[in-house]
N, C-alpha and C positions, 0 to 999 in steps of 0.2 A: 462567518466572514471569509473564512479560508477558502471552503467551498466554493462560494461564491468566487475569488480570484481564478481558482483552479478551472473555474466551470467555464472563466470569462477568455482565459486564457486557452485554455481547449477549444473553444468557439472560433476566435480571431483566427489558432492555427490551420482552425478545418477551412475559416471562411476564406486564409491568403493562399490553402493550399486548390479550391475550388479554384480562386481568382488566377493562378497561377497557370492553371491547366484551360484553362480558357483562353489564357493569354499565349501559349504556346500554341494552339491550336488556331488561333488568329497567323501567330507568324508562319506558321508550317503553312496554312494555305494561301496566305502572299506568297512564300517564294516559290510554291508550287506558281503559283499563277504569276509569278516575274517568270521563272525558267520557259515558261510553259508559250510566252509572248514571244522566246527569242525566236530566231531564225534558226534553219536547220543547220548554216554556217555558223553563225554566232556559239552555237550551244557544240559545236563540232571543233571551235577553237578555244573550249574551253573543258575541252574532251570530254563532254557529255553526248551521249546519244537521246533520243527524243525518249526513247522508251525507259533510257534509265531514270526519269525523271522523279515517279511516284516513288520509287527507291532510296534515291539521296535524298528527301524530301523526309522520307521515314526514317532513315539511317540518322540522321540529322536531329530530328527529336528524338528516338530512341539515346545516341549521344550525349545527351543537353543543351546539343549548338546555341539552343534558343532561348539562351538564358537573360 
């Protein structure tokens, strides 16, 4: 019976830490693709450049922003 807890418990964490990174991976490419809609002003007064975009985007998950 223990087993069985441990086993079940091991499962859930691998299955919320799958669902987790899935779910990060959702948001990382919405705000790639919000940043990615603005204007070249828009993203300029928000002192991003077009090109840093795939950057902060990565910087931002590697971080955990997207918690």
């Amino acid at each position: 019976m223990a087993y069985l807890n441990y086993f079940m418990e091991s499962f859930y964490a691998a299955l919320n830490t799958v669902f987790s990174s899935v779910d990060k991976g959702f948001r990382a490419r919405r705000a790639y693709e919000e940043l990615n809609r603005l204007n070249d002003r828009e993203l300029r007064d928000l002192g991003i450049a077009r090109y840093d975009i795939p950057r902060i985007v990565s910087e931002s998950v590697k971080t955990q922003a997207f918690r």
